[in-house]
Structures are given as structure tokens and as C-alpha cells.
C-alpha positions as CSV (number, residue, x, y, z in Angstrom):
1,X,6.0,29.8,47.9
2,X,3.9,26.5,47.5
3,X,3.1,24.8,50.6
4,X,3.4,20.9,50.5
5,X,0.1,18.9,50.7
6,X,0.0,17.7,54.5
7,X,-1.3,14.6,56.2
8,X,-3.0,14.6,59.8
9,X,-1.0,11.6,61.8
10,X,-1.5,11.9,65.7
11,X,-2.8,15.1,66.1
12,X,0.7,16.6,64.0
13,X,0.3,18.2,60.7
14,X,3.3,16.9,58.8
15,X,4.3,17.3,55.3
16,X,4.4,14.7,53.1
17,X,7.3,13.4,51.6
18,X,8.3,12.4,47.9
19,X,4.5,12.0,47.5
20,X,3.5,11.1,44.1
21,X,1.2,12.7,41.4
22,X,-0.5,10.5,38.9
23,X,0.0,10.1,35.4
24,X,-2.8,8.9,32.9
25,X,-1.3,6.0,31.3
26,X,-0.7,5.8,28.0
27,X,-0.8,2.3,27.4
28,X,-4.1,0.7,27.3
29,X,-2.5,-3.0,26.8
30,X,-0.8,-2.0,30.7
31,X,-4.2,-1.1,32.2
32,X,-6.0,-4.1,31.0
33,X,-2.9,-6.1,32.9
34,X,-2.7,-4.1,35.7
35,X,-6.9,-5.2,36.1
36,X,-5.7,-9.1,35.3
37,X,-3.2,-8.6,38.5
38,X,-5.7,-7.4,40.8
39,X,-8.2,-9.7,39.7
40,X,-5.7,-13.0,40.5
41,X,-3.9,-11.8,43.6
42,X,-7.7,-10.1,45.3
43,X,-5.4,-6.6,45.9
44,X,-4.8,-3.0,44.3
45,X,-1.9,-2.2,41.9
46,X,-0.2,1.0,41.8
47,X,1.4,1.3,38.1
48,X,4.8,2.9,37.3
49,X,6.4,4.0,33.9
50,X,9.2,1.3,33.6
51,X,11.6,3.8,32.3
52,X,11.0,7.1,33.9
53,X,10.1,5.7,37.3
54,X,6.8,8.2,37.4
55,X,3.4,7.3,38.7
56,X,1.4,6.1,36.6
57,X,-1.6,5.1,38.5
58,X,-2.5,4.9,42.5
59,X,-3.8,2.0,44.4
60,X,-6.1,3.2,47.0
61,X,-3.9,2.5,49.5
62,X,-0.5,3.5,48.1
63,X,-1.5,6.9,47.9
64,X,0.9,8.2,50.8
65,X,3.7,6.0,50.0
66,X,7.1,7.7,49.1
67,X,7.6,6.6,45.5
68,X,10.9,8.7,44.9
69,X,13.4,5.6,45.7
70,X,11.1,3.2,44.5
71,X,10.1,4.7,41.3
72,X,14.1,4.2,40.7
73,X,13.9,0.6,41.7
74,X,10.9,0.1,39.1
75,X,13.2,1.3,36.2
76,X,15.7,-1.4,37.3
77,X,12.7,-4.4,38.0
78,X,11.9,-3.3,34.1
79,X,15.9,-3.1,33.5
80,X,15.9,-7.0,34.7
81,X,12.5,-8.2,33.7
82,X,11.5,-9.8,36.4
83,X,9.6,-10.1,39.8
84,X,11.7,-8.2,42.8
85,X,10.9,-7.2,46.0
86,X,11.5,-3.7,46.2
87,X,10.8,-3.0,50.2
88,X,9.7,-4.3,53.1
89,X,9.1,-3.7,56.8
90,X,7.8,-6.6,59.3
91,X,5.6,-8.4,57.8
92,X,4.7,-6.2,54.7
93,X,6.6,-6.0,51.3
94,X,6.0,-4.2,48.0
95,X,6.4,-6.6,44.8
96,X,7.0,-5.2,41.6
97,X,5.8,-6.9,38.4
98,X,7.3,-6.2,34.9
99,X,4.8,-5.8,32.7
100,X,5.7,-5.8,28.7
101,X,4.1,-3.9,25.4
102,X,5.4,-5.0,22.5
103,X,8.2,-7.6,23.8
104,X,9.7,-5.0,26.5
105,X,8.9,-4.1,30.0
106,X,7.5,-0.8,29.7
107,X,5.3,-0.4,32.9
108,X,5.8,-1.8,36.5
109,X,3.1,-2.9,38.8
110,X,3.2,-2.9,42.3
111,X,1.3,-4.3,45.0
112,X,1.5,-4.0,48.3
113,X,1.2,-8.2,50.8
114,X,1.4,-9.6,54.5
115,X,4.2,-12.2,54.3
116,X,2.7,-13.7,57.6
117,X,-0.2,-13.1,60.2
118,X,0.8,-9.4,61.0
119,X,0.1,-8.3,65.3
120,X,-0.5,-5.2,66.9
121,X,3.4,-4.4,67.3
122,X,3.6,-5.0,62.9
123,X,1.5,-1.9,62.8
124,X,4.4,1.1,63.4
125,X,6.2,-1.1,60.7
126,X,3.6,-1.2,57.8
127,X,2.5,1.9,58.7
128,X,6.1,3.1,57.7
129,X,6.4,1.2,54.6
130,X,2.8,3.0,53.5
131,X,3.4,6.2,54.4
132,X,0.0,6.3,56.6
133,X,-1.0,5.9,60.3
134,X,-0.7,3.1,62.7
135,X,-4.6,2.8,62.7
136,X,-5.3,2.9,59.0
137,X,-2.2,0.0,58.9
138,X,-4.1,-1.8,60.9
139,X,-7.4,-1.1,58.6
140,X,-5.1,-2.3,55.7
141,X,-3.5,-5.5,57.8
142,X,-6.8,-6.6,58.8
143,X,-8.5,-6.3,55.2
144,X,-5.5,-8.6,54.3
145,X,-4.8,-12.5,53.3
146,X,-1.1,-13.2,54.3
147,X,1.1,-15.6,52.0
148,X,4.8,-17.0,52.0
149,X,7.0,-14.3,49.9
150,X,8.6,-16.6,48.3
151,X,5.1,-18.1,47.7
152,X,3.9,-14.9,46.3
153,X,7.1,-14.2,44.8
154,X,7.3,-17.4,42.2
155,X,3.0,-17.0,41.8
156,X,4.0,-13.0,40.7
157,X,6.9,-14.4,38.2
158,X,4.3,-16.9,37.1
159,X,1.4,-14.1,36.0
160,X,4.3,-12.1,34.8
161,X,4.9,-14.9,32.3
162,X,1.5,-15.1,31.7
163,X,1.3,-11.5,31.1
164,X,4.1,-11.6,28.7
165,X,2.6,-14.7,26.7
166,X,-0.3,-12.6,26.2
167,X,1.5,-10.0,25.2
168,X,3.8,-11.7,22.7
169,X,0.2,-13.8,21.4
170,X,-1.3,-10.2,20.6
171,X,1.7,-9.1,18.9
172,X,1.9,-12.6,16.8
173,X,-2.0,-12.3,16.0
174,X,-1.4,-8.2,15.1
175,X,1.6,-9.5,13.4
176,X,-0.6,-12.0,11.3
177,X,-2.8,-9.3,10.6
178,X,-0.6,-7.2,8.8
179,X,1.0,-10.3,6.9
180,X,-2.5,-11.4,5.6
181,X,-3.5,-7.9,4.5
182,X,-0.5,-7.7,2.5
183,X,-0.9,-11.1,1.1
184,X,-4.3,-10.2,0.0
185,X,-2.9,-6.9,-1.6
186,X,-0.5,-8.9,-3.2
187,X,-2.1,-11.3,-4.6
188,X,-4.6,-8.9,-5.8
189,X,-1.8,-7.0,-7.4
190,X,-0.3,-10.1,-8.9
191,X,-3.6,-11.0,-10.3
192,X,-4.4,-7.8,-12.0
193,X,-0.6,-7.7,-13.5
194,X,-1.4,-12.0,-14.9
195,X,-4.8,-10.8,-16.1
196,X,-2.7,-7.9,-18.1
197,X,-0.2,-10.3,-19.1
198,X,-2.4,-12.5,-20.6
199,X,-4.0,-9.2,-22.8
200,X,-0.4,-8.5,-24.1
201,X,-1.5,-10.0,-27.5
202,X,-0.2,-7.6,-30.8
203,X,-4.2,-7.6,-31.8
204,X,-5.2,-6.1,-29.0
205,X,-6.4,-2.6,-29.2
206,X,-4.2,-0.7,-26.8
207,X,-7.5,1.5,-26.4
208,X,-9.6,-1.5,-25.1
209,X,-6.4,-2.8,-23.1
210,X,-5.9,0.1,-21.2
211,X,-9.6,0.6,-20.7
212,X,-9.2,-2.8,-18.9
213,X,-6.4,-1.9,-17.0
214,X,-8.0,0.8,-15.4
215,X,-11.1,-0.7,-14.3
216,X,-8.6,-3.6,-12.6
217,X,-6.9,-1.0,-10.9
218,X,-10.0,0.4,-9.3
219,X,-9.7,-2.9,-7.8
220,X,-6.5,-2.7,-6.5
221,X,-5.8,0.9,-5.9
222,X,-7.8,3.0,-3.5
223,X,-8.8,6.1,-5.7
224,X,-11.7,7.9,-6.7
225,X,-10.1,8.6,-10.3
226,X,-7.4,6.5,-12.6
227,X,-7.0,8.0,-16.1
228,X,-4.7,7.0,-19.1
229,X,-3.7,9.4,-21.8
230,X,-2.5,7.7,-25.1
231,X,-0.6,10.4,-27.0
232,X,-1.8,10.6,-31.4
233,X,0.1,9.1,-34.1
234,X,1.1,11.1,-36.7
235,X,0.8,8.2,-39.1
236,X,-2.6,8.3,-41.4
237,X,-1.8,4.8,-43.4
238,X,-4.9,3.3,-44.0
239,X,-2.6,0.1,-43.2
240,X,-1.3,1.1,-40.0
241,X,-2.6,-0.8,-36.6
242,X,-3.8,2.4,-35.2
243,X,-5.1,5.4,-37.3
244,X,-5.6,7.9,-33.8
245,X,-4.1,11.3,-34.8
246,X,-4.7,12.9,-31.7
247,X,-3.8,12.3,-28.0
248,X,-6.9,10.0,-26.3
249,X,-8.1,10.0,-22.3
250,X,-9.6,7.2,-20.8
251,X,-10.7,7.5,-17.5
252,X,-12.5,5.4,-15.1
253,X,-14.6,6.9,-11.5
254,X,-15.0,10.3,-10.8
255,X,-12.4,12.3,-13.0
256,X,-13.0,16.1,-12.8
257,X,-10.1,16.8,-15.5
258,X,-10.7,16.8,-19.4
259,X,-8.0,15.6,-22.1
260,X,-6.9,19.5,-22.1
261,X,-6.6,19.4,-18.0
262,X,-4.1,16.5,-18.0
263,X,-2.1,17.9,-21.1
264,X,-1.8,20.8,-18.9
265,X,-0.9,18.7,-16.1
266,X,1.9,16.9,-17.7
267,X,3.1,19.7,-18.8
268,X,3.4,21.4,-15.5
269,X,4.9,18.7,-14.1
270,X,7.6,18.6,-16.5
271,X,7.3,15.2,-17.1
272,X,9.6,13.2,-19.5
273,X,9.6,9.4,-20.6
274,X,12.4,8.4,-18.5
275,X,10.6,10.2,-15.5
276,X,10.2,8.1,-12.0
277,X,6.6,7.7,-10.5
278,X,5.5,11.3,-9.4
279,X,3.7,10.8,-6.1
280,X,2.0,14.6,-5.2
281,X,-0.2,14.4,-2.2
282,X,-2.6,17.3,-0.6
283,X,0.1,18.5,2.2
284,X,2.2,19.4,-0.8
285,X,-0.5,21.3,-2.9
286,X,-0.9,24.0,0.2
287,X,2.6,25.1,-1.1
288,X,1.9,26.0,-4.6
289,X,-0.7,27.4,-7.0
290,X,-2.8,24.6,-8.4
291,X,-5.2,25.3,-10.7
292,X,-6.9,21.9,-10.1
293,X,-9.5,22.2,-6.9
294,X,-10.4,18.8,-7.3
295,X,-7.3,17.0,-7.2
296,X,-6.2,16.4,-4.2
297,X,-3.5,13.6,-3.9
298,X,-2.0,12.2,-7.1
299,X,0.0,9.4,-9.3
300,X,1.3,10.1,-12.3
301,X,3.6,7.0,-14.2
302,X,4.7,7.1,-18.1
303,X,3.7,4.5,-20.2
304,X,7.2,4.2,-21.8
305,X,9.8,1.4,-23.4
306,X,13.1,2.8,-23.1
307,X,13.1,6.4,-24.3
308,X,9.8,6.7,-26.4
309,X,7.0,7.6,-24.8
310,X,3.3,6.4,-25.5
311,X,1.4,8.3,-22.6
312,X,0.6,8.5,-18.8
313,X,-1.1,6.6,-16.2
314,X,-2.3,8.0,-13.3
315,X,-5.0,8.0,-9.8
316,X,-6.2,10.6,-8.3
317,X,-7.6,11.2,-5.1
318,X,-7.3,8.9,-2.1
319,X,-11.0,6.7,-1.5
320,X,-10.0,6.6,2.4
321,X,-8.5,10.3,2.4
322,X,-5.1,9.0,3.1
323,X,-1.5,9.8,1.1
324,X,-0.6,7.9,-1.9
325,X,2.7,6.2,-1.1
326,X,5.7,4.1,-3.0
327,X,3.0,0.8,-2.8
328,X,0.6,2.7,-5.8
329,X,3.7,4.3,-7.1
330,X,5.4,1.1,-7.6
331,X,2.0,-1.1,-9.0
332,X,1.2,2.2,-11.3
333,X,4.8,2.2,-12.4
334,X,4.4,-2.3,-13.5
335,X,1.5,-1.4,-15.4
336,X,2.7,1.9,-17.2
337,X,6.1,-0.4,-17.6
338,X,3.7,-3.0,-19.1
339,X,0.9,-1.1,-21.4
340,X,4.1,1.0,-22.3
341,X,6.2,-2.2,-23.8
342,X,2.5,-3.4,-25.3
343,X,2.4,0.3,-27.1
344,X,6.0,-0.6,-28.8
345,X,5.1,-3.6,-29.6
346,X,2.1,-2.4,-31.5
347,X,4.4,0.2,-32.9
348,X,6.9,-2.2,-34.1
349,X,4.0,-4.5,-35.5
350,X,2.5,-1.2,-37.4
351,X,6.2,-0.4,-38.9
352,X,6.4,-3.9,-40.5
353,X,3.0,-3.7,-41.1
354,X,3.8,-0.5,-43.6
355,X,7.3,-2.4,-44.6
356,X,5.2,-5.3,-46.2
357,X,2.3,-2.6,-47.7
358,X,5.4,-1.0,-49.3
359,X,6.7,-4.2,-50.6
360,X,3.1,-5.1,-52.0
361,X,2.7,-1.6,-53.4
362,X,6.4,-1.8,-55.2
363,X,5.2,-5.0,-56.6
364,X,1.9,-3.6,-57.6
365,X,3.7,-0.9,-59.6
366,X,5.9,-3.6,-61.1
367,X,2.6,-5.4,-62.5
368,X,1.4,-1.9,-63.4
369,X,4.8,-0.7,-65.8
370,X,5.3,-5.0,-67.5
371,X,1.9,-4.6,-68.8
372,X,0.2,-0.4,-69.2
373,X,-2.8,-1.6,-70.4
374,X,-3.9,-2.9,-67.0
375,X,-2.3,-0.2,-65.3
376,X,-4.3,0.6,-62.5
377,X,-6.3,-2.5,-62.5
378,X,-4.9,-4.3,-59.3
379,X,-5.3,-0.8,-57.1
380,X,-9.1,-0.9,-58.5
381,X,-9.8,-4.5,-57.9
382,X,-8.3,-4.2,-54.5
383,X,-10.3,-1.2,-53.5
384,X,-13.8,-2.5,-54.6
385,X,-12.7,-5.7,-52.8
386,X,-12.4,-4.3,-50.0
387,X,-16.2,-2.3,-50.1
388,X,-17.5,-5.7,-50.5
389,X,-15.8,-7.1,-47.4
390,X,-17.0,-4.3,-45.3
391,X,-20.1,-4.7,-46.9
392,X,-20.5,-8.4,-45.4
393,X,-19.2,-7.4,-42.4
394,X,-16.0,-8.6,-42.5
395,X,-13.5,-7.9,-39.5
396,X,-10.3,-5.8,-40.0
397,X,-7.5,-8.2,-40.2
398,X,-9.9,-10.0,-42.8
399,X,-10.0,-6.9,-44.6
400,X,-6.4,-5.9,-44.5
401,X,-5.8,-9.6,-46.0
402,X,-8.8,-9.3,-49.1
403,X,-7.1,-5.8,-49.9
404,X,-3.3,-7.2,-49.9
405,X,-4.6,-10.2,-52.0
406,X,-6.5,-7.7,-54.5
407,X,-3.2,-6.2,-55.1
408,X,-1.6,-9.2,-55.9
409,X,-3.9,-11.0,-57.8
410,X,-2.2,-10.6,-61.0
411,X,1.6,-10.9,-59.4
412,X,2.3,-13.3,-61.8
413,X,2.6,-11.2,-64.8
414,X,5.9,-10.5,-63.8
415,X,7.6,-13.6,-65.0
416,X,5.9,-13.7,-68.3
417,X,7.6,-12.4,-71.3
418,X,6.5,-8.8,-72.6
419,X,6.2,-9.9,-76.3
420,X,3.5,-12.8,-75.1
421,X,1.9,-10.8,-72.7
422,X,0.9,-7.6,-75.2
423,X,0.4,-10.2,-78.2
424,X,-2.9,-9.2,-79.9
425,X,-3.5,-12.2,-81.7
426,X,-4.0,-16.2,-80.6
427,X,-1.6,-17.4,-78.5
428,X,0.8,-20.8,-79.9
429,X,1.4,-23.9,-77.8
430,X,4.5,-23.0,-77.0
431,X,3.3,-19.6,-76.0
432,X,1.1,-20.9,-73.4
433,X,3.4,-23.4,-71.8
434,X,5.7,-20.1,-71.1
């Protein structure tokens, strides 16, 4: 059997009624206000959980007071939010103060004031409403300054406006926080998709592009590694825009994983061109095998256009040790969206690239079968054309132009007639005007 805790009062041991047991406080903001309270009205608080009615935290002298009627008439001061006076007896009262976190009134503070000069025969009274002795009443009564209630009770309602203001101010300034961090992520995100924007040009090497791209999504992204596989062209056309045969990694930071490793990767994964951002972070690797120790959190996007896939974006590992979540997913999945429609548009430029070389090459033959004693003779020139232009140093595009035009030099043998064309002898007048 547990014997209740026990209070000397005139010689009697008594037991002590709906005494209270403190509760640490959770909210720090409520502390802080309970010290602003004691601070303006010069006496101890006792703070209550607006919802539960528990104890919070014990003034000095409220530690014998019977909270289990008042701890209900806290909940319904926070209920209200406002001021009340929740007792009194004589000349003493208990006020209770709302106090708010985050726009509602989640604690209650109480204090214990003389609403006039307080006399020997006030003692038995306050005594009462403190749960204590007549002579520590009288300690209390003389240690205190007595004010009007209604005094007291409009300066309370006051600070409890005060307190509020602050309150809503700290939210508003926390609020403001938040909104100018994500500004600044946004705009940095909004930057790094304008300065990709401005690189979607057809002569751009979707190697050196997406080289860029990851190094401005180091910015951006918190990661220790971003990687971008370009999956190999089949196509060995010396005229094509890009001659890669094989599928290339580029990587930027600390990547632990090889070409091989991220083939392996995809493959696992079970990724497809029309797959969604794949967002894997290290609570979800405990569940699995995973053959890669030093990957811990992950994003994996497709570069893609429609249905045809050109290769995968992705970060790895967290730079804070956090989880990747739908804000990388989504600004991986823009620039995959992006480098992917830049890859088909190189594509597209590479097919009619091949369309015209065809064209060219059928007119080269053309030249070739109207006259057999050249035949051959464009190819040849075009071909040591070009050794001289690489020779000099010439640029690709420059080169790709020299080689069409050697091709072509002698295009207009195809509207001449046969019989003045193969004539051996000197050529009439007449012969030279056609």
C-alpha cells in the first residue's frame, strides 16, 4: 500500500490532497515566457499543460496547492484564450495566463496575488487557497505587493498579448526562414536548368554537356557522387555526330562505382525509359542484398524522350547524411528530361546528317557511271582533302563541309552530254557552249 506524502500543519500529520507531481516541460518557447511573467509581475509561476491539465512546473510556493480542479480549469483558460481567475479566497486569487506555441494556447501559467492589504484574520483564508499553514500564509502575505484584480487582471491580458505577439513574430521570422531557403534553392535550381537551356545547341557534344551538368548539380544537390551513363551507338559512319560504340560514364565527386558497377545497377533495378525517378535511401538497403558498400542513399533518373532511351542520371550519397527525397528526384528528373530531349535531338541531327551523305554519295556514283574514266576520282579527291584539312588543323564541321564539297566537285558532269564529255579530240564552239 503506498502511503500519501504528508504535511506537518499544527502539530497533525495530515495527508495531502490532489498534490501535484511535476512534469519537465517540453516546450522551451513556454519556459522562456513563463521567466518573462515572473520577471514583469516580481512573483513565481507555476506552469500547466493547457490540454491535459498536468503540472508542468512548481512555483515555490504552489507546491501544496490542490491542482486537481484547477488543472481542469487551465484546459478551459487555454480552451478560451484568455486571462481568468481561476480561485480565490479573501484577499488572494490565482490568475491563469494562456500562453501560445505556434498560434495556440498550449501551456497555462499561474500565479498566485493579494487583491488588497491582506490582515491577520486573511491568513486561515490564503492559507486554504495554498494548501499550507496559517504562518507560512502569513510568510507569503507579507513578502507580497497587493494590486486591484481587475488591475492585475487587464495588465495579465496585456502580457498575454504580448506573449502571443512574440510568439506569432517568431513564427513569421521562422516562417521567413524557410521561404528564403527555398527561394535560394530555387533560384539556384532555376539557374542551373537556364544555364542548361542555354547549352541545348545541336553542336554541342552531349559528352561535354553532360559533363557540365553534373558539376552544376554538385551545386545544387547535396551528394558526394552524381554520375551520367550515355549508352553506345551502334552507328560507325564516319559522318555521324557521334561515333561512341560503347556505353560512357561520367562522374563527378567521390564515385566508388565503375561503368560495369552502374550497368549492373540499372540492371538490378529493372530500370526502363519510361521509368519514374527511383529514390533508394540507406533504411531501405538494410532489407536487401546490396552488393554496393559504398552506396548508401541513391537517385537514379533516365535520360529519355518519349520511349527511347539515351542513359541515366544519378547522385549518390547524401553530403549531410540525410534521405534523398521528391526535391532531387524532381530537379534530377528536369535535367534527365532535358539532356534526354538534347540526346534526340542530336540523334535526329545525325539521321539527316547520314540522309544528306547518302544523297551526296548517290550523286557521287552518278558522276562516277556518266563518265568511267574518272570513276573514283571524286571519292579520292575528297579523301586527300580532307588529310589536308586535318593537317591544318581544321575543326570538324569544317571538315565534314571540305569532304562533302570534294565529293561534289565535279557534280556538274551530270548535265553534260555523254558524246561531248568522252570526245577525244578538240572540242567545237558549239560543243563548249553545251
Amino acid at each position: 500500500m503506498t502511503i500519501p506524502p504528508t504535511i506537518e500543519a499544527e502539530g497533525l500529520v495530515c495527508p495531502v490532497v490532489g498534490q501535484a507531481t511535476e512534469r519537465s516541460p517540453t516546450n522551451a518557447a513556454a519556459r522562456a515566457a513563463v521567466d518573462e511573467l515572473r520577471r514583469w509581475f516580481k512573483t513565481d509561476f507555476s506552469l500547466l499543460d493547457g490540454q491535459t491539465g498536468e503540472v508542468l512546473e512548481l512555483a515555490a510556493d504552489h507546491r501544496r496547492v490542490d491542482w486537481t480542479t484547477r488543472g481542469e480549469l487551465c484546459r478551459e483558460v487555454a480552451r478560451r484564450r484568455r486571462v481568468e481567475v481561476i480561485d480565490e479566497n479573501g484577499p488572494c486569487l490565482l490568475l491563469a495566463i494562456p500562453l501560445f506555441s505556434s498560434g495556440e494556447a498550449t501551456e497555462v501559467a499561474v500565479g498566485a496575488f493579494l487583491s488588497r492589504p491582506a490582515d491577520e484574520c486573511d491568513a486561515a483564508g490564503v492559507a486554504d487557497l495554498l494548501g499550507t499553514t496559517p504562518a507560512t500564509a502569513r510568510a507569503w502575505m507579507a513578502r507580497q505587493s497587493p494590486a486591484d484584480a481587475d488591475l492585475l487582471e487587464r495588465f495579465a491580458t496585456v502580457a498575454c498579448e504580448k506573449l502571443a505577439g512574440d510568439d506569432r513574430n517568431e513564427q513569421l521570422e521562422s516562417e521567413v526562414e524557410k521561404l528564403s531557403a527555398h527561394l535560394g534553392a530555387t533560384f539556384e535550381e532555376i539557374s542551373l536548368l537556364y544555364r542548361l537551356t542555354h547549352n541545348l545547341k545541336l553542336s554541342s557534344n552531349d559528352e561535354e554537356l553532360g559533363q557540365r551538368a553534373l558539376e552544376w548539380l554538385a551545386e545544387v544537390v547535396p551528394a558526394d557522387a552524381f554520375a551520367l551513363q550515355l549508352i553506345g551507338s551502334a552507328d560507325t559512319d564516319p559522318l555521324a555526330t557521334s561515333a561512341r560504340t560503347e556505353p560512357l560514364l561520367l562522374t563527378f565527386g567521390e564515385c566508388e562505382l565503375t561503368a560495369d558497377d552502374f550497368a549492373v545497377l540499372v540492371n538490378e533495378l529493372g530500370l526502363q525509359a519510361t521509368t519514374r525517378p527511383v529514390v533508394v535511401n540507406h533504411v531501405q538497403l538494410e532489407n536487401f542484398g546490396w552488393r554496393f558498400p559504398g552506396v548508401r542513399e541513391f537517385v537514379i533518373v533516365p535520360l529519355a524522350e518519349g520511349e527511347r532511351l539515351f542513359g541515366w542520371l544519378a547522385v549518390f550519397n547524401h553530403s549531410c547524411g540525410h534521405e534523398f527525397g521528391t526535391a532531387e528526384a524532381s530537379l534530377l528528373s528536369s535535367v534527365g528530361t532535358m539532356l534526354g530531349i538534347h540526346s534526340a535531338n542530336i540523334d535526329l541531327y545525325r539521321q539527316q546528317a547520314e540522309l544528306l551523305a547518302g544523297v551526296v554519295k548517290a550523286m557521287t556514283s552518278a558522276i562516277d557511271a556518266k563518265d568511267p574514266y574518272t570513276c573514283g576520282h571524286s571519292d579520292r579527291v575528297a579523301r586527300v582533302a580532307v588529310r589536308l584539312a586535318q593537317e591544318l588543323g581544321c575543326d570538324g564541321e569544317t571538315v565534314k563541309t571540305i569532304y562533302f564539297s570534294g565529293l561534289l566537285h565535279d557534280i556538274g558532269k551530270i548535265g553534260i552530254n555523254e558524246e561531248v564529255l568522252r570526245k577525244p579530240g578538240k572540242l567545237t564552239e558549239a560543243e563548249f557552249e553545251h
